[in-house]
C-alpha positions in Angstrom: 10.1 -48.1 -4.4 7.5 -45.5 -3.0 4.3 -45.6 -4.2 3.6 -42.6 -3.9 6.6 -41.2 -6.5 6.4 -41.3 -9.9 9.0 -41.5 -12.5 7.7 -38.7 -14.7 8.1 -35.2 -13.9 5.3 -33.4 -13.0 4.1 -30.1 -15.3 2.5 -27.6 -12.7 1.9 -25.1 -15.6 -1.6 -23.3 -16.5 -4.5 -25.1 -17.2 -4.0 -24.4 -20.9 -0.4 -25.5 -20.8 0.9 -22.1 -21.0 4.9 -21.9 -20.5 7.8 -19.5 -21.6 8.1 -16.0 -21.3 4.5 -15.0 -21.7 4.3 -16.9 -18.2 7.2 -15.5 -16.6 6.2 -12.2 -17.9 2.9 -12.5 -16.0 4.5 -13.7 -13.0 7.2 -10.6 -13.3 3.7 -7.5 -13.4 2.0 -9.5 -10.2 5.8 -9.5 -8.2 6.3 -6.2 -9.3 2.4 -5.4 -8.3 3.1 -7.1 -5.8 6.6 -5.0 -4.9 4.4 -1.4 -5.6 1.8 -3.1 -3.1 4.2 -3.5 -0.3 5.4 -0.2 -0.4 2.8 2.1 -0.7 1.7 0.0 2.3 4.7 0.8 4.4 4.6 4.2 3.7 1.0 4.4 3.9 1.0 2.5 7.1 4.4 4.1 8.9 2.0 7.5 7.8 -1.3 6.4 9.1 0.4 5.4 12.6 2.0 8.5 12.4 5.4 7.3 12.7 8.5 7.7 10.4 9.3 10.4 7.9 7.9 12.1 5.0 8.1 10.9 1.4 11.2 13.9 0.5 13.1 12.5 4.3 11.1 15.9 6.9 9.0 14.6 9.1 5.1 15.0 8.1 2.2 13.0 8.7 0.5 12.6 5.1 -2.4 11.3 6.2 -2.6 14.3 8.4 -2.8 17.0 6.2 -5.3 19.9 4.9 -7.2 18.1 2.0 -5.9 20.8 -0.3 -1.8 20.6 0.5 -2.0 16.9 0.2 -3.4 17.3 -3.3 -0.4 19.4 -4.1 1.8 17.2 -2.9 0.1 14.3 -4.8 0.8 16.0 -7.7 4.4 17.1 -7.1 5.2 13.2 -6.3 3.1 12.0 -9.7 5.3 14.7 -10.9 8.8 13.4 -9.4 8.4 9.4 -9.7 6.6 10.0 -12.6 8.7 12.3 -15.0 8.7 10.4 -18.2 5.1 9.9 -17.7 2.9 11.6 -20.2 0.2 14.3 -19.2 -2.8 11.4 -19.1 -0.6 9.0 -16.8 0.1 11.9 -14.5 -3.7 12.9 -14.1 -4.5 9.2 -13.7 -2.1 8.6 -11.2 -3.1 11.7 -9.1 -7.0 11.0 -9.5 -6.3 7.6 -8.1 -4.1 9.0 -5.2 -6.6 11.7 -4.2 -9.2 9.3 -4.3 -7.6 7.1 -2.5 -6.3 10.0 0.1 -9.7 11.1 0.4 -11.6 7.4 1.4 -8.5 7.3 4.1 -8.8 10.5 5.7 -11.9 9.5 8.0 -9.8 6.4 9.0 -7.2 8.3 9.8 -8.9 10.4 12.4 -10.9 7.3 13.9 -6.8 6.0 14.1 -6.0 9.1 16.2 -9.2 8.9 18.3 -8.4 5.0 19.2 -5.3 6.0 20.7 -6.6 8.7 22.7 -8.8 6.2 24.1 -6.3 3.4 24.6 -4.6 6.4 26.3 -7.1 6.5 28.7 -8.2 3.2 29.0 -4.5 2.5 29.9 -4.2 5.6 32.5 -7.8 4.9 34.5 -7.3 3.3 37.9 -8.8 0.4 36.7 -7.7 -1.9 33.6 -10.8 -2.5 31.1 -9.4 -5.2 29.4 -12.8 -5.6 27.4 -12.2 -2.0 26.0 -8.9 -2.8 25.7 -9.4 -5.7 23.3 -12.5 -4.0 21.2 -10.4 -1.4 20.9 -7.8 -3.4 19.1 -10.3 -5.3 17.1 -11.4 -1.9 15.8 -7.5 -1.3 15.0 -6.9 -4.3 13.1 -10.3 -3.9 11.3 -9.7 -0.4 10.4 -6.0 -1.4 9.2 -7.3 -3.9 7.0 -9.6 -1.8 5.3 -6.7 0.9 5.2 -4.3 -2.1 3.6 -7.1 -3.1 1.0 -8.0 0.2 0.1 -4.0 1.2 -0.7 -3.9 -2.1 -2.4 -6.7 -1.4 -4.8 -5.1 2.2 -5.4 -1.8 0.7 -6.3 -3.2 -1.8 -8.7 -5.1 0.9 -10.3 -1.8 2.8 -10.5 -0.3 0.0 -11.8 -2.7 -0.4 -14.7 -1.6 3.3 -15.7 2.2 2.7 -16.1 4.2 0.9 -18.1 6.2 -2.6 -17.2 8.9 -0.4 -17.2 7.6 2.2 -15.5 6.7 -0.1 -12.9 10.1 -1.3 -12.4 12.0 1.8 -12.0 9.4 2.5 -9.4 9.1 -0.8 -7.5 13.5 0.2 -7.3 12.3 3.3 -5.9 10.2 2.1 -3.3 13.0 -0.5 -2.7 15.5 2.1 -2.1 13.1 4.5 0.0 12.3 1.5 2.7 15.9 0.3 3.1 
């Protein structure tokens, strides 16, 4: 016999020996905050490298645009995703993305700038593999605060909906990166 097994079953539950549905309803809002995380990432991120396509399928650069148009099309996506929503949830939702649009912006232009550089650091007759390599600790920096600041937006977004709210929109986001 190993002494290290024991013949009882093990309860990993909460501290206060919470079980059921109240648990796996818990566990369902952080995957599905989780779900709303991952996405706004992707899109955020496939935007901020300025690679993919537009949230309606043109190609557009989000994080690119006047501060003005990308208010307006904040508000037309609350709008679309958001239909059912009721006049507070819609102004939430776009006070959260604008904010949120508005702390990336100067990120985004310090992303465009490091690859302008890398550009040139790559071209010159000489490799500077020390630029080289601050420049892509400044990347991954920048990307994490990008990533933490998206994350903190979707969260707050995801106080404003409803569990079911949240579902039909974590199915969204599914669909849209597939």
């Amino acid at each position: 016999m190993n002494p290290h097994k024991h013949s009882h079953p093990h309860h990993h539950g909460h501290p206060d020996g919470e079980h059921g549905p109240k648990r796996r309803g818990r566990r369902w809002l952080v995957g599905a905050a989780l779900g709303l995380a991952a996405g706004a990432m992707s899109l955020a991120g496939a935007s901020f490298a300025g690679e993919g396509r537009g949230m309606h399928g043109h190609r557009g650069h989000f994080a690119a645009m006047d501060p003005a148009d990308a208010a307006k099309h904040i508000d037309r996506m609350v709008e679309h995703l958001l239909s059912d929503g009721t006049a507070e949830q819609k102004a939430r939702l776009s006070a959260i993305a604008k904010a949120a649009f508005a702390d990336l912006q100067p990120m985004h232009r310090e992303h465009k700038a490091s690859r302008h550089k890398a550009h040139a650091l790559l071209s010159a007759p000489t490799i500077d593999r020390v630029a080289l390599e601050q420049l892509r600790v400044d990347e991954v920096q920048r990307l994490d605060h990008v990533s933490k600041r998206i994350l903190e937006a979707v969260a707050d977004a995801a106080d404003v909906l409803t569990p079911e709210q949240r579902v039909r929109f974590a199915a969204h986001m599914k669909k849209r990166m597939q």
